[in-house]
C-alpha positions as CSV (number, residue, x, y, z in Angstrom):
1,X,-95.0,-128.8,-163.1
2,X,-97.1,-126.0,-162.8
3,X,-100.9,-126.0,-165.0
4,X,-103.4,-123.6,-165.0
5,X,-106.9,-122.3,-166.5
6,X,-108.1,-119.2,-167.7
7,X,-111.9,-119.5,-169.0
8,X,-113.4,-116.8,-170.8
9,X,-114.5,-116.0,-174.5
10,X,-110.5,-116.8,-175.1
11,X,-110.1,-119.9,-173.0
12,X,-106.3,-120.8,-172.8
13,X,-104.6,-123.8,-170.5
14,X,-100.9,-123.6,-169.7
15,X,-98.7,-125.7,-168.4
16,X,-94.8,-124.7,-167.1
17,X,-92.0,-127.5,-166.5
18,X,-89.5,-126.6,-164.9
19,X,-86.1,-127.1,-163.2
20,X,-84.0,-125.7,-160.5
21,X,-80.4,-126.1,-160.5
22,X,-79.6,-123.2,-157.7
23,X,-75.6,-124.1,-159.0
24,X,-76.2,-122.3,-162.3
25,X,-75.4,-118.8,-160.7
26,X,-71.9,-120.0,-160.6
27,X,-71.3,-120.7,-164.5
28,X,-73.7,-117.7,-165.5
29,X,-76.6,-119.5,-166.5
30,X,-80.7,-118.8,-165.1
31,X,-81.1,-121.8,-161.7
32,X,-84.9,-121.9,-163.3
33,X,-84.0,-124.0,-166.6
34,X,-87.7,-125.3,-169.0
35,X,-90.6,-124.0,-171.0
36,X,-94.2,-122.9,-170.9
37,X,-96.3,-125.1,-173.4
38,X,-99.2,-122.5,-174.3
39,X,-102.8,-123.9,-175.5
40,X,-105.9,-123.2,-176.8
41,X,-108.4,-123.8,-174.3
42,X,-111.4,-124.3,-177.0
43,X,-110.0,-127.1,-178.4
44,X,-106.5,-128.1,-177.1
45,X,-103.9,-127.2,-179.9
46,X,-100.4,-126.1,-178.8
47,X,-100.1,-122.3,-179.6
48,X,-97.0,-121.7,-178.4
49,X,-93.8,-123.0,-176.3
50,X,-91.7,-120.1,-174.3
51,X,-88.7,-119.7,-172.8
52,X,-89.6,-120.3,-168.8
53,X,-86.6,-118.8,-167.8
54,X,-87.7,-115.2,-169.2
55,X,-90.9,-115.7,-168.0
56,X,-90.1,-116.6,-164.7
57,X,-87.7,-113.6,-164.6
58,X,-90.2,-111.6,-165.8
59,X,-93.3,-112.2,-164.3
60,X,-92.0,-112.8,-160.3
61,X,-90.5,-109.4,-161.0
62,X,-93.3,-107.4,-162.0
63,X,-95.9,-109.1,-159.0
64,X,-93.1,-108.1,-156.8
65,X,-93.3,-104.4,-158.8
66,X,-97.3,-104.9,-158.2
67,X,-97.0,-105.9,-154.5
68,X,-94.3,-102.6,-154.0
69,X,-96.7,-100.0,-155.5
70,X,-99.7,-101.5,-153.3
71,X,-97.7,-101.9,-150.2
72,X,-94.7,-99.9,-149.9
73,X,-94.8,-96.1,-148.2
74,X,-95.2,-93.4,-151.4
75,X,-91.9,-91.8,-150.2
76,X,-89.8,-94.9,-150.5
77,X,-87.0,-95.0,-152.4
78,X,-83.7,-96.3,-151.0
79,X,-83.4,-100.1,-152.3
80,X,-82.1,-102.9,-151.0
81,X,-81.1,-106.3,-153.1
82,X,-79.5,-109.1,-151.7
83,X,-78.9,-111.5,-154.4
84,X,-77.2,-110.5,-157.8
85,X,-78.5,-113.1,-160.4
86,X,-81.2,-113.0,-162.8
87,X,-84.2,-112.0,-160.5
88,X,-82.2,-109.2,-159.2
89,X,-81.9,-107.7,-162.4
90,X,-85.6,-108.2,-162.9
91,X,-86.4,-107.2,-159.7
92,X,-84.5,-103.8,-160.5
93,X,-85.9,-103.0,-163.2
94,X,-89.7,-103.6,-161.7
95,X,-88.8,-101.7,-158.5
96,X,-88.0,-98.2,-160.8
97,X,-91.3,-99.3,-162.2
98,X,-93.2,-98.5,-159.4
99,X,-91.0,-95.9,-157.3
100,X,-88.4,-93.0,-157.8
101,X,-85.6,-94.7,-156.4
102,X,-82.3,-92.6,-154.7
103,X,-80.4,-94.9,-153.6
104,X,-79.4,-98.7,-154.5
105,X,-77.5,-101.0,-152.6
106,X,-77.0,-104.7,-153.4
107,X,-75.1,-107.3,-152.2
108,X,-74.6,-110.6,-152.8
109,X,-72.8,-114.5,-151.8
110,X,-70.0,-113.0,-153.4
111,X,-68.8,-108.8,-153.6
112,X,-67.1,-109.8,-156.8
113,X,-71.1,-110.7,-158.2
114,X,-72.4,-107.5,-156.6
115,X,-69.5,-105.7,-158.5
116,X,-70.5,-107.5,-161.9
117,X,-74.3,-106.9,-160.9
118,X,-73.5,-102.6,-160.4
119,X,-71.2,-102.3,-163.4
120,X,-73.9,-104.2,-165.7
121,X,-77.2,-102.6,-164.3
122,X,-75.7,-98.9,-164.1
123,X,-76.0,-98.2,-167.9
124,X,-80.3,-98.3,-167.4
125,X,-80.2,-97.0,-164.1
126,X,-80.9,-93.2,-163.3
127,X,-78.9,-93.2,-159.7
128,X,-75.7,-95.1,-158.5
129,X,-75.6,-98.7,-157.6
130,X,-73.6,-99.1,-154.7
131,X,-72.5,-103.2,-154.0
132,X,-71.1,-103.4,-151.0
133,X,-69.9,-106.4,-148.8
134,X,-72.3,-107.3,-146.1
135,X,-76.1,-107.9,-145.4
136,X,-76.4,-105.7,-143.0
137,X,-74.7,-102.9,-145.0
138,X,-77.5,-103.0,-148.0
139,X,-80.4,-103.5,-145.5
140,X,-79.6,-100.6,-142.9
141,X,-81.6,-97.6,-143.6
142,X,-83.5,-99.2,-147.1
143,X,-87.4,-98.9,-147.4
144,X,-87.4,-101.1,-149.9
145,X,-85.8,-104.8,-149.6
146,X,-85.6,-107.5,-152.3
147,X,-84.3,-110.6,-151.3
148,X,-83.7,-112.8,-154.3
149,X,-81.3,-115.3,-153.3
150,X,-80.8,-119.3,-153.6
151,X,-79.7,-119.4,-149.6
152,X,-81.2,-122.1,-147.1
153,X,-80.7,-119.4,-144.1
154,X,-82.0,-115.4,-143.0
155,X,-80.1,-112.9,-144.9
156,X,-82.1,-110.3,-143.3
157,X,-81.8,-109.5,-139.7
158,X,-84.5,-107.6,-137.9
159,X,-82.3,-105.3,-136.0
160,X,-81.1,-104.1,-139.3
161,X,-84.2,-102.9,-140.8
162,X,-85.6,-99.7,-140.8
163,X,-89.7,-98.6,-138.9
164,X,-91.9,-98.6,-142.3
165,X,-89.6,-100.4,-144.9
166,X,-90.8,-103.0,-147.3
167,X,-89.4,-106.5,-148.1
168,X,-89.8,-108.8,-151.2
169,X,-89.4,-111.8,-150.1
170,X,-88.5,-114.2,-153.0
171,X,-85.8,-116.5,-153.2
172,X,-87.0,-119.0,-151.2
173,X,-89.9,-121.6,-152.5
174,X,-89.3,-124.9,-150.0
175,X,-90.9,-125.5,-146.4
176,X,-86.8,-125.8,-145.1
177,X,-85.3,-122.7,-146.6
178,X,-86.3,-119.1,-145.4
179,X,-84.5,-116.1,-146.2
180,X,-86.2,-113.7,-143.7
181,X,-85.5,-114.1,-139.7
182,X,-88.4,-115.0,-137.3
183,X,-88.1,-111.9,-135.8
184,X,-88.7,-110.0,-139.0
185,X,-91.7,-112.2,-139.5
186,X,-93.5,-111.8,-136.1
187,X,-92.6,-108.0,-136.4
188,X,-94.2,-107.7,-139.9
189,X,-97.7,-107.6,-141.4
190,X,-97.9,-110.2,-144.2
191,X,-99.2,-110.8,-147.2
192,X,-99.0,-113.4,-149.9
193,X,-99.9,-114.5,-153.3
194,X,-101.6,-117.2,-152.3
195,X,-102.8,-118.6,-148.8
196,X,-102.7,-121.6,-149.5
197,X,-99.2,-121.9,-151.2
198,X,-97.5,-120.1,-147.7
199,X,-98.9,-122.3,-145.3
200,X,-97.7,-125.3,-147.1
201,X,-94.5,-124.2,-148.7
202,X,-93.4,-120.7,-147.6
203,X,-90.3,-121.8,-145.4
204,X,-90.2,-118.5,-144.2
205,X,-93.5,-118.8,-142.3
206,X,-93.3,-122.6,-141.7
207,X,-89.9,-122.0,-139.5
208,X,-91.3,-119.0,-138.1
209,X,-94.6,-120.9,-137.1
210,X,-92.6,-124.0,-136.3
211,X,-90.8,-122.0,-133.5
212,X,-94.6,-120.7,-132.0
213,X,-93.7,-116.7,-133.8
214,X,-96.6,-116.8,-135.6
215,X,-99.6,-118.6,-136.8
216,X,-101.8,-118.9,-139.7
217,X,-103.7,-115.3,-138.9
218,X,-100.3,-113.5,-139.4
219,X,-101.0,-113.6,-142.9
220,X,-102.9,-110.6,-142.9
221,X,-104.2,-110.8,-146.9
222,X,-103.8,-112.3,-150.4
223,X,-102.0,-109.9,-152.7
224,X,-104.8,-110.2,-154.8
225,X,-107.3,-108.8,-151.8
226,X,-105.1,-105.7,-151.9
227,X,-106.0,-105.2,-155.3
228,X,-109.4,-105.4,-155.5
229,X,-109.8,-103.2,-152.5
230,X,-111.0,-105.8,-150.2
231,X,-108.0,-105.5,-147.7
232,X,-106.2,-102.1,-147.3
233,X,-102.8,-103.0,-147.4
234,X,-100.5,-101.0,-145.5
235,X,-101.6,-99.1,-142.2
236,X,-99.4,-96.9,-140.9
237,X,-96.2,-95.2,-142.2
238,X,-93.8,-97.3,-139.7
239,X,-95.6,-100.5,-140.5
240,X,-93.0,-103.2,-142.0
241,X,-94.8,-104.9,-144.6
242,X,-93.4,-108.1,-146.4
243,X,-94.8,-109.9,-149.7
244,X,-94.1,-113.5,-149.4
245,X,-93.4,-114.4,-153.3
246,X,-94.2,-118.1,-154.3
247,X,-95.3,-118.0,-157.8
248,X,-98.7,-118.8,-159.4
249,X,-99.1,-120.8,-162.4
250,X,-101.8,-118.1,-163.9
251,X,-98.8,-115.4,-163.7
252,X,-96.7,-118.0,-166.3
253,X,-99.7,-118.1,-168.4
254,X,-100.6,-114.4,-168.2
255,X,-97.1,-113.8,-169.1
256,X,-96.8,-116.3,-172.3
257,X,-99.9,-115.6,-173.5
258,X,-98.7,-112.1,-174.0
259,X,-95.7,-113.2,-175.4
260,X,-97.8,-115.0,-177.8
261,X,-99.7,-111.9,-178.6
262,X,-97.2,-109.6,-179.6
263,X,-95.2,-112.4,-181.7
264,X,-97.8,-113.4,-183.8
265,X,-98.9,-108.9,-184.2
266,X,-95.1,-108.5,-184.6
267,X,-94.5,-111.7,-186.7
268,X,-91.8,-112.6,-184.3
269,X,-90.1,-115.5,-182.8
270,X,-90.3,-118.8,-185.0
271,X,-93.5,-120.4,-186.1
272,X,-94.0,-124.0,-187.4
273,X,-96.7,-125.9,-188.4
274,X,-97.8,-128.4,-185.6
């Protein structure tokens, strides 16, 4: 359950439920099943109810997109996605958002979903996708890493990663699951969406701090300091910089409230009297 505020002269309150059956990958449906119940924050009527699914798609992509542009080296190009599900394809489609990309690798659980994953994403894609079988095969040589997975271990070694490349750390949201090795994390400067969020939930700091690697002032800033100008992101061009993604409720109600927007300019989706 995840509720949030926005104040303002159009004051709106949100609130997303949702599940997460990580199995669904495996009979083609979204793991991140529920809605987003949109309201007027004035006086409390219903506006609107949204698929969550989309929006979670949608909107952990394009942060991701956000944190890339702020943090990743201008020259980057050469992608890296380890996962093949629904985020993956979001996470594409963000990533050629924000940077001329050359080269895309991905790999997945399974080569047969990486093969599914190329063959359905080439058609809006401007270079090749290449799936291939291993990690370590996507990773090598990539300055830009997306890691979108439902696994409990690292599928990113620190050997494999490249001076100056950029991860997006994303799959993970539990304080026992980490996708990105210790090493990675001690080597890297980090930021987050929130602060709070990581050092309660992040599994890939808590099993990193847990083994002494690093403490609560590795976190060098909050994605949202990088944006307002108040930290200056990325250093140096061989700095590797990682974006731990958790997910804030205001990003689901950012997201359905535009939703909301354009359906009712649009006359779209289906409206009933509540």
């Amino acid at each position: 359950m995840m509720p949030t505020f926005r104040a303002g002269e159009e004051p709106l309150f949100a609130l997303k439920a949702i599940c997460v059956f990580p199995g669904n990958a495996e009979i083609g449906k979204d793991a991140h099943q529920g809605g987003v119940i949109l309201f007027d924050g004035a006086n409390g009527e219903p506006l609107a109810l949204v698929n969550a699914s989309a929006i979670t798609a949608i909107r952990t992509a394009a942060v991701s997109g956000l944190a890339t542009r702020l943090l990743a080296r201008e020259d980057a190009g050469d992608l890296a996605i380890i996962g093949a599900g629904v985020q993956a394809r979001t996470h594409l489609a963000a990533m050629a958002c924000v940077r001329n990309l050359r080269r895309i690798r991905v790999a997945a659980r399974r080569f047969e979903s990486a093969q599914r994953f190329a063959e359905e994403m080439q058609v809006r894609t401007p270079c090749q996708i290449e799936p291939v079988e291993s990690n370590e095969a996507a990773v090598r040589g990539a300055d830009i890493i997306v890691t979108v997975t439902t696994t409990r271990e690292p599928v990113v070694n620190h050997e494999w990663i490249s001076p100056g490349a950029h991860l997006n750390a994303v799959g993970t949201f539990s304080f026992n699951a980490r996708e990105i090795d210790t090493a990675t994390m001690k080597a890297a400067s980090l930021f987050v969406d929130r602060r709070e969020s990581a050092l309660n939930e992040a599994g890939d700091y808590l099993i990193a701090a847990k083994e002494g690697a690093i403490g609560p002032e590795h976190i060098r800033a909050e994605l949202s300091d990088v944006v307002a100008g108040n930290h200056p992101g990325r250093t140096s061009p061989d700095e590797i910089t990682i974006f731990k993604s958790l997910g804030l409720a205001l990003e689901d109600l950012a997201a359905a409230a535009y939703c909301f927007r354009k359906a009712r300019e649009e006359n779209r989706g289906t409206w009933v009297e509540f």
